[in-house]
C-alpha positions in Angstrom: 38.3 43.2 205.3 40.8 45.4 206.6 43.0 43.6 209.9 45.9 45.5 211.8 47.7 43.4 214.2 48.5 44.7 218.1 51.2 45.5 219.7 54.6 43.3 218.4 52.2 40.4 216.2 52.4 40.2 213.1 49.9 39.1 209.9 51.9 36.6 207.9 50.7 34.6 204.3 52.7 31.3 204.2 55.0 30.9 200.2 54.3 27.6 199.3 57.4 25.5 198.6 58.1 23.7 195.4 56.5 20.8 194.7 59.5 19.2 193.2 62.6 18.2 194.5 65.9 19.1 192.8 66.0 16.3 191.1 62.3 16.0 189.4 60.4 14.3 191.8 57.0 15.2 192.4 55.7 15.6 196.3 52.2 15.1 196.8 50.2 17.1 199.0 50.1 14.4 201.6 54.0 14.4 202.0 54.6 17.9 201.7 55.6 20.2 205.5 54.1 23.3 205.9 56.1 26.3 204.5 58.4 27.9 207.2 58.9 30.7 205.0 56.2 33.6 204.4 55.3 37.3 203.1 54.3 39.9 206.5 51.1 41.5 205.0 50.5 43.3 208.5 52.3 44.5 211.3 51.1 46.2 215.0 52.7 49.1 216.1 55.4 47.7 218.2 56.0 46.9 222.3 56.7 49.5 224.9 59.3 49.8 226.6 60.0 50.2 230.4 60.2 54.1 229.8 56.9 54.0 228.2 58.1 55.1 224.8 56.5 52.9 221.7 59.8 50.7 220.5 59.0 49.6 216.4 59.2 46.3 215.1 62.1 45.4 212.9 60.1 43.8 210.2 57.6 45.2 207.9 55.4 45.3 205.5 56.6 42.9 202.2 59.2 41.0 204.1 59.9 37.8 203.4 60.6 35.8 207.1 61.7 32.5 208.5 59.6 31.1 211.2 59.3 28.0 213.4 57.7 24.8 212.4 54.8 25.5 215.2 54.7 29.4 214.9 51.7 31.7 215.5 48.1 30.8 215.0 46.3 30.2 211.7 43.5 32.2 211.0 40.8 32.7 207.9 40.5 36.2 206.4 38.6 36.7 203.5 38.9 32.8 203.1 42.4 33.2 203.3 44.8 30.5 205.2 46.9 33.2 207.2 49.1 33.3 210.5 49.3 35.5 213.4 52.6 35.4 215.4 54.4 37.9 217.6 57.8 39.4 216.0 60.2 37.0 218.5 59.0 33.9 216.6 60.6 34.9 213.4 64.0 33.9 212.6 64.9 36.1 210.5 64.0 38.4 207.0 65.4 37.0 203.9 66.6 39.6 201.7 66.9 39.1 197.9 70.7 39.7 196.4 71.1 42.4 193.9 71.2 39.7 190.9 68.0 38.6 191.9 66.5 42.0 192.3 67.9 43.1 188.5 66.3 39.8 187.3 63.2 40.5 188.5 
């Protein structure tokens, strides 16, 4: 199923944290917070502005955000756990350093 978000939202999968700590300890499920870090699969056109002319989001496709605890509304696609949320509720894009980009 194909989905494209309106206006400023955005289509967000969650990255699942580690499920150990730094120092070897296992977290169950139980204990574990939700992930406030995710990939943006899908992203609407963007807001217009007073003027009337369409203003782009800043993030896009492939980013990898920082959201709030409570951000955007989960959704099931294709019987996948995904969020919807407009482009003010993320924090901010986190951007790989070039020694992790030549490692990968």
């Amino acid at each position: 199923m194909k989905f494209r978000p309106l206006h400023d939202r955005i289509l967000v999968r969650r990255i699942e944290a580690e499920e150990r700590t730094a120092g070897g300890i296992i977290i169950p499920d139980t204990a574990r917070e939700k992930p406030q870090e995710g990939e943006v699969i899908a992203v609407g056109p963007g807001t217009r502005s007073e003027s009337g002319r369409l203003q782009p989001l800043d993030v896009k496709v492939g980013d990898r955000i920082l959201f709030g605890k409570w951000s955007g509304t989960e959704i099931k696609l294709d019987g996948e756990d995904l969020l919807i949320m407009k482009e003010a509720d993320v924090m901010g894009i986190v951007e790989a350093d070039a020694a992790q980009a030549k490692a990968a």
